[in-house]
Structure formats: structure tokens, C-alpha cells
SEFI-827135 format. One record per residue (C-alpha): residue number from 0; residue in one letter; x, y, z. Coordinates in Angstrom, 1 decimal, padded with zeros to 4 digits. Example, Ala and Ser with C-alpha at 12.3 -4.5 7.8 and 13.67 -1.06 7.14 Angstrom:
<atoms>
i aa east north up
0 a 012.3 -004.5 007.8;
1 s 013.7 -001.1 007.1;
</atoms>
This chain:
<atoms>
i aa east north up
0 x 046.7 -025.0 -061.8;
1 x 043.1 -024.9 -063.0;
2 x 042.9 -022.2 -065.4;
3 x 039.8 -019.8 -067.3;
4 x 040.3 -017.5 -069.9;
5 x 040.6 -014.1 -069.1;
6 x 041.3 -013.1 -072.8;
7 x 041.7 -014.7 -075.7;
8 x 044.9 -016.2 -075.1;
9 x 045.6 -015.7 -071.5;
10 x 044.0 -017.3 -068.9;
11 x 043.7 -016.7 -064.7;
12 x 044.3 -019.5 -062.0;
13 x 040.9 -020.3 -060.4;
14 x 043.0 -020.1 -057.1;
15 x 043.2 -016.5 -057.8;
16 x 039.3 -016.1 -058.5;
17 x 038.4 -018.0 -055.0;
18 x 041.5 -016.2 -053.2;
19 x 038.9 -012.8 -054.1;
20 x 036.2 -014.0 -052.5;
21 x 035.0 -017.0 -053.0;
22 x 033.3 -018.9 -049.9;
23 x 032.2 -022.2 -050.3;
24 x 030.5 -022.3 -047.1;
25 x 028.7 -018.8 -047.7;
26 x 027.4 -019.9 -050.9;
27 x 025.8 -023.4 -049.2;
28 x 024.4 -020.5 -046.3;
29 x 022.8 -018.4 -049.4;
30 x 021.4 -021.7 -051.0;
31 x 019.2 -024.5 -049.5;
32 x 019.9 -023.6 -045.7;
33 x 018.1 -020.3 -046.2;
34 x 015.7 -021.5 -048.6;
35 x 014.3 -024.2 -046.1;
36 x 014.5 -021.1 -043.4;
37 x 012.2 -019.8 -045.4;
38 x 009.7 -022.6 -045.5;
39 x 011.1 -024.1 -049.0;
40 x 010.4 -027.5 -048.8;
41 x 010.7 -029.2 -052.0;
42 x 013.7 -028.4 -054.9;
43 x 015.5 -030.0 -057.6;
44 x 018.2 -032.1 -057.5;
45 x 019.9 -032.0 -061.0;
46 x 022.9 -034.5 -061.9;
47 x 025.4 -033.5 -064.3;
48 x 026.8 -036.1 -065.8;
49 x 031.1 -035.5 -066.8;
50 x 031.3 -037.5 -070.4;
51 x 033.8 -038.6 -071.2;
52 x 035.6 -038.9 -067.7;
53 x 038.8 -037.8 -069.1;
54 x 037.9 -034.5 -070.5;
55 x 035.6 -033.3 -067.5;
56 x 039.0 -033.9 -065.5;
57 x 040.4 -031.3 -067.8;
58 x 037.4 -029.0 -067.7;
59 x 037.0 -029.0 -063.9;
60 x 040.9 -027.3 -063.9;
61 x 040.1 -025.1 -066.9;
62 x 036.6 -024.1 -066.6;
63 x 037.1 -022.9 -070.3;
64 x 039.1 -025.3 -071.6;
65 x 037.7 -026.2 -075.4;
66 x 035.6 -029.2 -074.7;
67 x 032.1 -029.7 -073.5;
68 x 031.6 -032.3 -071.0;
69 x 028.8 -031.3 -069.0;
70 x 025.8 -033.1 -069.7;
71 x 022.7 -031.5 -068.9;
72 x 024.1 -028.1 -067.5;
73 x 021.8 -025.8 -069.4;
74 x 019.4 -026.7 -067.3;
75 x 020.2 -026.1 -063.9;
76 x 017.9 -023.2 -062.2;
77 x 018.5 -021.1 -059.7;
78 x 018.2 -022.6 -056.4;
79 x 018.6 -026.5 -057.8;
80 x 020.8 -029.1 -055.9;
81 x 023.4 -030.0 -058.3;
82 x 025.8 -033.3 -058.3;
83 x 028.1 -033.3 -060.6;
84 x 029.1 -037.2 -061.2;
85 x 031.7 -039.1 -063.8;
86 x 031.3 -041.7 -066.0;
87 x 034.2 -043.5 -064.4;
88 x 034.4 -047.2 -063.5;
89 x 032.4 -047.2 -061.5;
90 x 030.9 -043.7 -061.4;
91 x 032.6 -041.2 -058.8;
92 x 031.2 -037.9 -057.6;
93 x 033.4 -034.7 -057.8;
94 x 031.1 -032.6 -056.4;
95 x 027.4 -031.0 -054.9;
96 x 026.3 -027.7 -054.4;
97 x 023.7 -025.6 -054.6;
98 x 023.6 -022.8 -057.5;
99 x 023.1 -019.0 -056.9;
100 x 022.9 -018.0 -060.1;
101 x 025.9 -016.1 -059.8;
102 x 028.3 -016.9 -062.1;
103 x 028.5 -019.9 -064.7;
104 x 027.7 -023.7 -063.4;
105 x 031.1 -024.4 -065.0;
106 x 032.7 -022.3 -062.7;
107 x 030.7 -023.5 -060.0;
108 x 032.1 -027.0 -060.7;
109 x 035.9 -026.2 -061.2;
110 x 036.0 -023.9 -057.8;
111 x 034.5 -026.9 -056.1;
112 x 036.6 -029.7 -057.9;
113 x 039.6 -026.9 -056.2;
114 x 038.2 -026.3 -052.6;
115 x 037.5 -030.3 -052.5;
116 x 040.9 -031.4 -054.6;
117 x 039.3 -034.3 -055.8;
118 x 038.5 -037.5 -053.6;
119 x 035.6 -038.7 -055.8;
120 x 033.5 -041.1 -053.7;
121 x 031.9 -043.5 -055.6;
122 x 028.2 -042.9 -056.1;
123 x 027.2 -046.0 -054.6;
124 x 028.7 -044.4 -051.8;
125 x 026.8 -041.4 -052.0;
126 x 023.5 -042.9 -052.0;
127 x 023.9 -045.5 -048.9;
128 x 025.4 -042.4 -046.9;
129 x 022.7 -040.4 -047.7;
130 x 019.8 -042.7 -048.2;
131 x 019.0 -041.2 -051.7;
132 x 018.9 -043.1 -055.0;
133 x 020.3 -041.1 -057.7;
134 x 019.3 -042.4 -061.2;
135 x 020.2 -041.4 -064.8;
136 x 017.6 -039.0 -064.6;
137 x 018.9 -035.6 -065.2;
138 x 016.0 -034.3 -062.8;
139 x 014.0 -034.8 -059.9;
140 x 012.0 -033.4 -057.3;
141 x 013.4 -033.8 -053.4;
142 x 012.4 -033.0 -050.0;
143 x 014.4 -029.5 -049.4;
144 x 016.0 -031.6 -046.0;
145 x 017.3 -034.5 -048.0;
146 x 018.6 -032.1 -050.3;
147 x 020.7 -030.5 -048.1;
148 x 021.8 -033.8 -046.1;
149 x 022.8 -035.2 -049.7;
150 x 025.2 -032.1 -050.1;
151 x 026.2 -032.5 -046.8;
152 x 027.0 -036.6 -047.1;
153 x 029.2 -035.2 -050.3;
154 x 031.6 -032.8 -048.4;
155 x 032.3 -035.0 -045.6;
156 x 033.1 -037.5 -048.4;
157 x 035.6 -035.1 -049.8;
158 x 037.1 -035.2 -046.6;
159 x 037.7 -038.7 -046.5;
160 x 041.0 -040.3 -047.2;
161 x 040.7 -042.4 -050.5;
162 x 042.6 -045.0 -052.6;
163 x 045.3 -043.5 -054.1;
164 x 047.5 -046.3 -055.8;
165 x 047.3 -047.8 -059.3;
166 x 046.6 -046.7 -062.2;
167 x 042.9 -046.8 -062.3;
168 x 040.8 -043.9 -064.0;
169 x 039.7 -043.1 -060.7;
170 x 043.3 -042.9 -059.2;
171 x 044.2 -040.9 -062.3;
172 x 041.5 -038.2 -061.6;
173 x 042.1 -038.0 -057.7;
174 x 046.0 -037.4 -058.2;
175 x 044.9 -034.4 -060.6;
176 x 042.5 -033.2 -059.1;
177 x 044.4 -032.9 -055.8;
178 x 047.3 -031.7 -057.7;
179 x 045.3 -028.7 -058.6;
180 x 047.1 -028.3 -061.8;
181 x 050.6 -027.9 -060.0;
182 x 053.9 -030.1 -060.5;
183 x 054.2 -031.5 -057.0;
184 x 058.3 -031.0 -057.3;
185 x 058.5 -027.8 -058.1;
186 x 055.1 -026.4 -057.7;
187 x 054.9 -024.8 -061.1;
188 x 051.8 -024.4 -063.2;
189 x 051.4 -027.4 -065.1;
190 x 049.0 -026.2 -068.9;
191 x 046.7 -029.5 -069.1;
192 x 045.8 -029.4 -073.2;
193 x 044.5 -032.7 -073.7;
194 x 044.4 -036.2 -071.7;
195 x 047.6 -037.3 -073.6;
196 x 049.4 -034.7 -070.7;
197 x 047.9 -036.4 -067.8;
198 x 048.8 -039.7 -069.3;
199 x 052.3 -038.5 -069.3;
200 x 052.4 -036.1 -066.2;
201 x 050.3 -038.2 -063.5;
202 x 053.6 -040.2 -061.5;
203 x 051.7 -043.2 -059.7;
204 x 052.7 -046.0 -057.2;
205 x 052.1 -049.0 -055.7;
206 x 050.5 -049.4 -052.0;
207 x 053.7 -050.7 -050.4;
208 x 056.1 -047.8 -051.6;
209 x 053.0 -045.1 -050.4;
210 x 053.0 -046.7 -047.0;
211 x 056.2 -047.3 -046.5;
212 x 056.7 -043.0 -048.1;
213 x 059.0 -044.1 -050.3;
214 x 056.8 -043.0 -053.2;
215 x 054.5 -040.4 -053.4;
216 x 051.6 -040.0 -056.3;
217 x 052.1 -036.5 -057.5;
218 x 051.4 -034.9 -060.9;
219 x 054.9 -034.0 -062.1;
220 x 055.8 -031.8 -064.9;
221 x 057.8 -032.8 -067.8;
222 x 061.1 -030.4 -066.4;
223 x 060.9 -032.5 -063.2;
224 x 060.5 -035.4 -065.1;
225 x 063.4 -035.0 -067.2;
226 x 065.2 -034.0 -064.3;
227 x 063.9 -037.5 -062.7;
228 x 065.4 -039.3 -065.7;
229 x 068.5 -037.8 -065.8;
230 x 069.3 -038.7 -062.3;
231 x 068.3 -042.3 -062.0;
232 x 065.1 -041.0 -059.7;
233 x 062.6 -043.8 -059.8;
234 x 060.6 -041.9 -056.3;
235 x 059.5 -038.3 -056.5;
236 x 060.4 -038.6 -052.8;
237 x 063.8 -039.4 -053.6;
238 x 064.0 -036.9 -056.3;
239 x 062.3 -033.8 -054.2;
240 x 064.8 -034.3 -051.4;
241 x 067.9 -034.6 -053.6;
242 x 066.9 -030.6 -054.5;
243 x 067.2 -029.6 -051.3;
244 x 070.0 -028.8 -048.5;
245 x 072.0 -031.7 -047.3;
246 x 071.5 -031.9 -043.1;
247 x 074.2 -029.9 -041.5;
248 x 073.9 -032.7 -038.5;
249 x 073.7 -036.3 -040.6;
250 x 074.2 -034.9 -043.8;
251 x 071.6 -036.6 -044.6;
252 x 069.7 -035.3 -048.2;
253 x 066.0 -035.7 -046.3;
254 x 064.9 -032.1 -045.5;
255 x 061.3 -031.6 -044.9;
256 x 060.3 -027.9 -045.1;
257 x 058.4 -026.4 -042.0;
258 x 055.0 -025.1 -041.8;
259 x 052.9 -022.8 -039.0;
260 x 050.1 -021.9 -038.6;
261 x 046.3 -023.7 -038.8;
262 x 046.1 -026.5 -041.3;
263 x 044.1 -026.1 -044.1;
264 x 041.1 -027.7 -044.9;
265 x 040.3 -029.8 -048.1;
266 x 041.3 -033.3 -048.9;
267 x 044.4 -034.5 -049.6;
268 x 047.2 -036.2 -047.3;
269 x 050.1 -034.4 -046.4;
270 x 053.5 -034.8 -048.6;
271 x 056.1 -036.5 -047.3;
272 x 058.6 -034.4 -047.8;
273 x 056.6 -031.1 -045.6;
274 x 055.8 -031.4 -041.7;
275 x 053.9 -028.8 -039.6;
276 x 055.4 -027.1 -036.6;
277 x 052.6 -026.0 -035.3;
278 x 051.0 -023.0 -034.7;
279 x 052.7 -020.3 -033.3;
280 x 056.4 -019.3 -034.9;
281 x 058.9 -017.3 -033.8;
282 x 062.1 -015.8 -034.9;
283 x 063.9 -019.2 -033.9;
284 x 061.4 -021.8 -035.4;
285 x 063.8 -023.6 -038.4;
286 x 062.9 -023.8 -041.9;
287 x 064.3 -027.3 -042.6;
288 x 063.6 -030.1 -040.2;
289 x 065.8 -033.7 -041.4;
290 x 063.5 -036.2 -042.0;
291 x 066.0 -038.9 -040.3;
292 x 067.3 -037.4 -037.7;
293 x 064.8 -034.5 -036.3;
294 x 067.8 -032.2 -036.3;
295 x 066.2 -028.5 -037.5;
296 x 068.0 -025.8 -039.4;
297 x 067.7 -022.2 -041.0;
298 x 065.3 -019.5 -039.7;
299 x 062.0 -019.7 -041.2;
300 x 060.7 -015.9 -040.9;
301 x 064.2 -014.4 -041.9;
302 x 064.3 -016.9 -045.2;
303 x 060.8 -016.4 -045.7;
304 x 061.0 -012.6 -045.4;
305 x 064.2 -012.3 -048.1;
306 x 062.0 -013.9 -050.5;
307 x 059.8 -010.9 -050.5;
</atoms>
């Protein structure tokens, strides 16, 4: 998980700091909406460029982490449209928003790179969406409207389903960033030190075995990856089912834990190894549904309650 110090040598998920409070959509209502409400019509769009690629990745998980990649953040204002790009091949947005002042730009930028989990659009993208060029300028004026439509063109991006095979720098980034700093077969807190980590930590596959789900790009930890090694597990598919309970109909090892309730929003597809039942739950509705049979087992709410 994305981390920032909270003393000298501990440091605080930045899910916790947006689980107190943190609203991305009330901080876009505070910012430009309001400001054109108000008859604003012109601002400043400001890009911050993330150089090199590798370490902004870091820095948007650990706002504090010991680099500086930001280019030109000490100059945002209050009230300025910020895009926060990547000098990736080719350059890839991570995110927009408008800053209140409020707290640090950098941890503006890693709340966002959270809440969006990292679908980087390209910026030529960006600019035919919304219809505005953005340059290597740091700085320049625009109509409050566009403003807000370019911010607007950036979240539905983030939305968007994107390439996710390969081993491009680009793939690299958008399986990290959706990872949000957790080991995908375990879920543990993954500490993300240097780029040599991601290197070793970011599992990727080709396009065949993700549409076929026999493979899933995931950022696995180096336990799980041992584990992985130990067992002959090529697939973190394979691997993630082999830890769990063997289907008391088939016996089948495919069990796909259950979800209820309203999906969340953000990007990101689904794993294959988790299915939704829907939203209402009851004390019947089964923890464990087999992924090749159907057949579902255990009782969610009791299970889910003993781990209280």
C-alpha cells in the first residue's frame, strides 16, 4: 500500500488518510465548479511533469518516499488545474485535479493515483478527448470551462479499461498503481524502496493467458513468490486457488470468494479468482463459489463475523 511518514520511521497507508475523509468528488465541487459559479472564468492549468517515470511511480504510493520527482510543483496556486503527466513512452497521465490548498500537492497526487489505481491514458489521448493541447509549458492560462472539461475527460479516462500485457513501462506503472501497494495473493502491504522492487515484484502476462484468465497481472510479494517457486506455479491464478478450499462438490481447487454489496468505483478489472453476488446477503449467501462448477459453499456473514 501507498505509504507517508507519520514519524520518522513509521509510516500510515494513504487508504487510511482517504478512509477519514477524503472525497474526491467534494474536492472537484470546492474547486473549479464553484469557482466558475462564481463568475471565474479564466485559471491556470499547471502540468507536473513525474521525472524519471520510475520514481514518480514510487512517490505516487509513498507521498514521502525520499526522491523528488515532481517537476514544477512549487508552483501550483491555489485554485490552479493541475495534470500530473509521466515521462513514459509515450507520456501517460496519472492524474488532474484542482488544488485547495489544503494539504500538500504531493499528497494530492498519491490520493488520486489511489482513488483512480492507475490507468494512465496517454496524453495524446487526453488532448483529442478534450480538445486542449498541452505543451511542455509548465503554465498556462485557460478558459475556467475547458478547465473543468479537461479534468473531466481525465476521470472518465481513468475509468476506461487499458492495456495491461507486456512488459512495457506503461504496463509496469498501471499494474502498480492498481495494485495500490498490495501483494495481489495475499493482500499484504508490499514496502516499495526503490524501482529494483517493482522490477522484481510486478508478475506480468501475455494477452492470450489474460483472456483466456489463466494469468492475471498482479504485483506479488516476494513470500508469494517464493511460495510460487516452490510449487512449480507459473500463473498467480493457479497459485491463488491452490491456497484455498478444495470444492466439496467437484473437488475442484477453483474457489472464488463472494462479494455483496455495491461495487466500487475506480479502475481496475475484477480478479479472477473473486465474483460478486450481488447486493443484498443473507444468512445463507456462501462464501466460496467453484469457479468450474457453480457449486457454493460456507456461510459468508457467520465466517465473516468469526473473523472479528
Amino acid at each position: 500500500m501507498g505509504l507517508m511518514r507519520r514519524a520518522r520511521s513509521e509510516w500510515v497507508p494513504v487508504r487510511d488518510r482517504v478512509a477519514t475523509g477524503f472525497s474526491v468528488g467534494a474536492a472537484w465541487k470546492n474547486g473549479l465548479v464553484k469557482a466558475i459559479q462564481a463568475g471565474q472564468t479564466r485559471t491556470n492549468l499547471r502540468i507536473i511533469e513525474g521525472r524519471p517515470w520510475q520514481h514518480a511511480l514510487i512517490c505516487a504510493l509513498r507521498p514521502e518516499a525520499p526522491y523528488r520527482p515532481w517537476r514544477g510543483i512549487g508552483k501550483v496556486a491555489r485554485g490552479d488545474a493541475v495534470l500530473v503527466v509521466l515521462d513514459t513512452d509515450p507520456r501517460t497521465v496519472l492524474c488532474g485535479f484542482t488544488w485547495n490548498g489544503r494539504q500538500d500537492v504531493r499528497h494530492d497526487i498519491g490520493f488520486k493515483a489511489y482513488y483512480y489505481g492507475g490507468a494512465l491514458p496517454s496524453v495524446s489521448e487526453i488532448e483529442a478527448a478534450a480538445g486542449v493541447p498541452l505543451t511542455d509549458r509548465g503554465e498556462f492560462p485557460i478558459r475556467a470551462e475547458a478547465a473543468e472539461d479537461l479534468l473531466s475527460q481525465v476521470r472518465g479516462f481513468m475509468h476506461s479499461p487499458h492495456q495491461r500485457t507486456g512488459r512495457s513501462p506503461v504496463v509496469i506503472g498501471r499494474l502498480l498503481l492498481n495494485s495500490r501497494g498490495c501483494c495481489a495473493c495475499c493482500g499484504t502491504e508490499v514496502m516499495i524502496r526503490d524501482y529494483a522492487d517493482v522490477e522484481r515484484m510486478v508478475h506480468t502476462v501475455s494477452q492470450a493467458d489474460l483472456s483466456a484468465r489463466l494469468d492475471w497481472p498482479a504485483l506479488v510479494c516476494d513470500a508469494c513468490a517464493a511460495a510460487m517457486h516452490d510449487g512449480g506455479f507459473t500463473s498467480v491464478v493457479a497459485f491463488v486457488y491452490s491456497q484455498r478450499p478444495a470444492c466439496p462438490a467437484c473437488s475442484a481447487r477453483a474457489a472464488k470468494t463472494m462479494s455483496y454489496g455495491k461495487a466500487s468505483g475506480g479502475g481496475g478489472a475484477s480478479v479472477p479468482w473473486a465474483a460478486s453476488g450481488g447486493c443484498v446477503s443473507d444468512s445463507d449467501s456462501p462464501k466460496w463459489v467453484c469457479a468450474r462448477c457453480g457449486y457454493g459453499w460456507g456461510q459468508y456473514w457467520t465466517e465473516s463475523a468469526s473473523r472479528r
